[in-house]
C-alpha positions in Angstrom: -11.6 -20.6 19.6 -8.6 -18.6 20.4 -7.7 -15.8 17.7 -4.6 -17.3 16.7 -5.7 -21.0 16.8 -8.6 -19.3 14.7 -6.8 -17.9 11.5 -4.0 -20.2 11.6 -6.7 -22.7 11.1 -7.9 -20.6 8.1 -4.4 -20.5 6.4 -3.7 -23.9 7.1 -7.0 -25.2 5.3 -7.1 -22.9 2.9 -4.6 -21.9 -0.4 -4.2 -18.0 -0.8 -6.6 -17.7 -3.5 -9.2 -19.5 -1.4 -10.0 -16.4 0.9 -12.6 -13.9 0.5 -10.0 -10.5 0.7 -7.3 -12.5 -1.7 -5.9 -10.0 -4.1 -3.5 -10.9 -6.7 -1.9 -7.1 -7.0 -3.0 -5.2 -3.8 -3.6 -1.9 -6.2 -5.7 0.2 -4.0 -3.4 -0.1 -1.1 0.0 0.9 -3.7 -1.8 4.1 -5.0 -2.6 5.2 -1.4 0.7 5.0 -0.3 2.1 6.8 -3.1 0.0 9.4 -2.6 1.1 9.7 1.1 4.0 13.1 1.4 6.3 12.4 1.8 7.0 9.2 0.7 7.6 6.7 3.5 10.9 5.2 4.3 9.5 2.9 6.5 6.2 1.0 6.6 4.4 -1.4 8.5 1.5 -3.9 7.3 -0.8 -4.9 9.8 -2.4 -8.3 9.1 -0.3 -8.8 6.0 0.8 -12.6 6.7 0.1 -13.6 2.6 -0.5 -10.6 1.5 1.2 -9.5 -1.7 1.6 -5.7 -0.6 5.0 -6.9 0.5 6.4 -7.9 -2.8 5.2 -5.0 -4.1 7.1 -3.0 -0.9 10.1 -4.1 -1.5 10.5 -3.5 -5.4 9.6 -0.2 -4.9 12.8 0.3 -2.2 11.2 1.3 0.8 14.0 1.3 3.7 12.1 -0.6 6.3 9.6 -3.0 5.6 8.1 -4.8 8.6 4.9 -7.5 8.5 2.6 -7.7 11.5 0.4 -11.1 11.9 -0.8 -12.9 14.3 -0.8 -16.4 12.4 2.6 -17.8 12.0 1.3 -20.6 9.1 1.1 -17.3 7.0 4.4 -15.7 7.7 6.0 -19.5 7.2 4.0 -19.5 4.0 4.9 -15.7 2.6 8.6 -16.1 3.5 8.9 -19.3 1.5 7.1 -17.2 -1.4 10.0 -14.5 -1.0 12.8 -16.4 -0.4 15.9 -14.8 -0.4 14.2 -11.4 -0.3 12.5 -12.8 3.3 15.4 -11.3 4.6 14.8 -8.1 3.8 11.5 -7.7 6.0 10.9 -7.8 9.7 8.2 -10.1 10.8 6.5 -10.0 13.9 4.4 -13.0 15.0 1.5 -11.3 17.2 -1.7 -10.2 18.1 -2.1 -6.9 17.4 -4.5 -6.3 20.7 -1.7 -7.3 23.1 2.0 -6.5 21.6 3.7 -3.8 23.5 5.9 -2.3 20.8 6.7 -2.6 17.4 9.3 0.5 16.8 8.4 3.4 14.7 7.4 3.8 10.8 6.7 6.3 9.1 3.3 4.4 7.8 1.0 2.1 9.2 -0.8 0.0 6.8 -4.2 -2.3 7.9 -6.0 -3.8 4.7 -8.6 -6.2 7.2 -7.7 -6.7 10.8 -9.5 -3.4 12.5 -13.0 -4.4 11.5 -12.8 -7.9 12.9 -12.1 -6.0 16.8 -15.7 -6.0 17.4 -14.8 -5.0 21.3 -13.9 -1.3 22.3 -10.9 -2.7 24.7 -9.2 -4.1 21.6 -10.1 -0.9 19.5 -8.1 0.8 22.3 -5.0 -1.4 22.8 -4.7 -1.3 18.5 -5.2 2.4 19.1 -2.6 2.7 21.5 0.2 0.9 19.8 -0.6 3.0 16.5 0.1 6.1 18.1 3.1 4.8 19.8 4.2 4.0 16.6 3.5 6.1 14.2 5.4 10.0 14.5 3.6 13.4 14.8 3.7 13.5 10.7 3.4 9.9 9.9 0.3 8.0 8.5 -2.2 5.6 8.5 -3.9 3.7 6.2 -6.5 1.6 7.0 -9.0 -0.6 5.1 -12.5 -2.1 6.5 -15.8 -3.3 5.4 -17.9 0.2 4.2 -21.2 0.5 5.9 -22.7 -1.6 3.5 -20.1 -4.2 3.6 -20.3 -7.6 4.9 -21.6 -8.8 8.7 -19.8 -11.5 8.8 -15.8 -12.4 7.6 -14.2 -16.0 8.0 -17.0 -17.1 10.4 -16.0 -13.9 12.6 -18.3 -10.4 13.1 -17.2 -7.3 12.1 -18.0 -3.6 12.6 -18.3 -1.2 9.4 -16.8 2.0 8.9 -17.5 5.3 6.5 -15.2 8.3 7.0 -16.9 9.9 10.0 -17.3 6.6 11.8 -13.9 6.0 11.6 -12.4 9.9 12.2 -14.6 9.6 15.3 -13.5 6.0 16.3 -9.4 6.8 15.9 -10.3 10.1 18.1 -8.6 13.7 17.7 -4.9 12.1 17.5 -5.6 11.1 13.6 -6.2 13.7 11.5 -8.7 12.6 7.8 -6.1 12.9 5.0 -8.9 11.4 2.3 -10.9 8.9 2.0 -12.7 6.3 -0.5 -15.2 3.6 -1.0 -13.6 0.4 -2.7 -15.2 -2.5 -4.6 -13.5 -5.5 -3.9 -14.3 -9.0 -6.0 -13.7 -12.1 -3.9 -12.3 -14.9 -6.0 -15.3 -16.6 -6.7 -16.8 -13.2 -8.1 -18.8 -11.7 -5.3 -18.5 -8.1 -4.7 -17.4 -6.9 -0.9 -17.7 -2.8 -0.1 -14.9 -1.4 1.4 -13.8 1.7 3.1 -10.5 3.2 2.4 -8.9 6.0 4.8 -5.4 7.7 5.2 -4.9 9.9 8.0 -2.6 11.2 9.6 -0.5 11.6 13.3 -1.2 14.9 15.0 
């Protein structure tokens, strides 16, 4: 199945709370970017169709708020959960592997999508656009499946990260800011290892 037909599939079958990497208040994901000098005026969330990080974005004022996905159901969905403040946001319908250009931000935020590119070609076209989007200075925060995290995700493979994998994967563009290993508990209660990692643009 195609990757969009794939997770449109998954957001059209299933409510928000039905997914494994639901979370209610993205907490990890706030903290990290708050610890990221200086602050960011402009951000970008990759893969964050229902995510909640967006809410969260714009209360705290960030300038430029702009939501990568590749499943329209769950931009349809998150903009009828914003409303009026939909407005506000730049969404871009996409997949990640094949856009050309998204503009510039000062942060690039993935909670998800990198471990599901399984294949070094689309490692390397996410790759590219990162560093054509992100400044000398800027950051990246990205979020995976630790080492001893799950095979498997939504039916789909992924590959697992710890802090060297991942420096060695993003290459000598990316520079380790600080990393950390993140419990996350699925709705139904099971516990999924994550891998947390800011770098940034050199």
């Amino acid at each position: 199945m195609p990757r969009k037909d794939h997770w449109d599939a998954v957001y059209t079958t299933k409510a928000n709370d039905e997914v494994s990497w639901f979370e209610a208040d993205p907490t990890i994901s706030l903290d990290l970017i708050q610890q990221v000098s200086p602050p960011p005026s402009s951000v970008i969330d990759v893969g964050g169709g229902q995510s909640f990080l967006v809410d969260r974005l714009l209360d705290s004022g960030i300038d430029q708020i702009a939501i990568l996905d590749i499943s329209s159901v769950a931009i349809s969905r998150t903009k009828e959960r914003l409303g009026e403040r939909a407005a506000s946001v730049e969404w871009i319908e996409g997949d990640i592997t094949s856009i050309s250009n998204v503009g510039t931000f000062d942060l690039w935020h993935d909670r998800a999508v990198f471990h599901f590119l399984t294949e070094r070609k689309d490692r390397e076209a996410y790759l590219e656009l990162a560093v054509k989007s992100i400044p000398v200075g800027g950051h990246m925060i990205i979020g995976t499946f630790g080492t001893d995290g799950p095979e498997k995700c939504s039916g789909l493979p992924v590959c697992r990260y710890d802090a060297d994998s991942m420096a060695s994967t993003l290459g000598n563009r990316f520079m380790l800011v600080s990393s950390q290993n993140h419990v996350h508990a699925t709705p139904w209660g099971k516990e999924q290892h994550f891998f947390f990692g800011v770098f940034q643009r050199v």
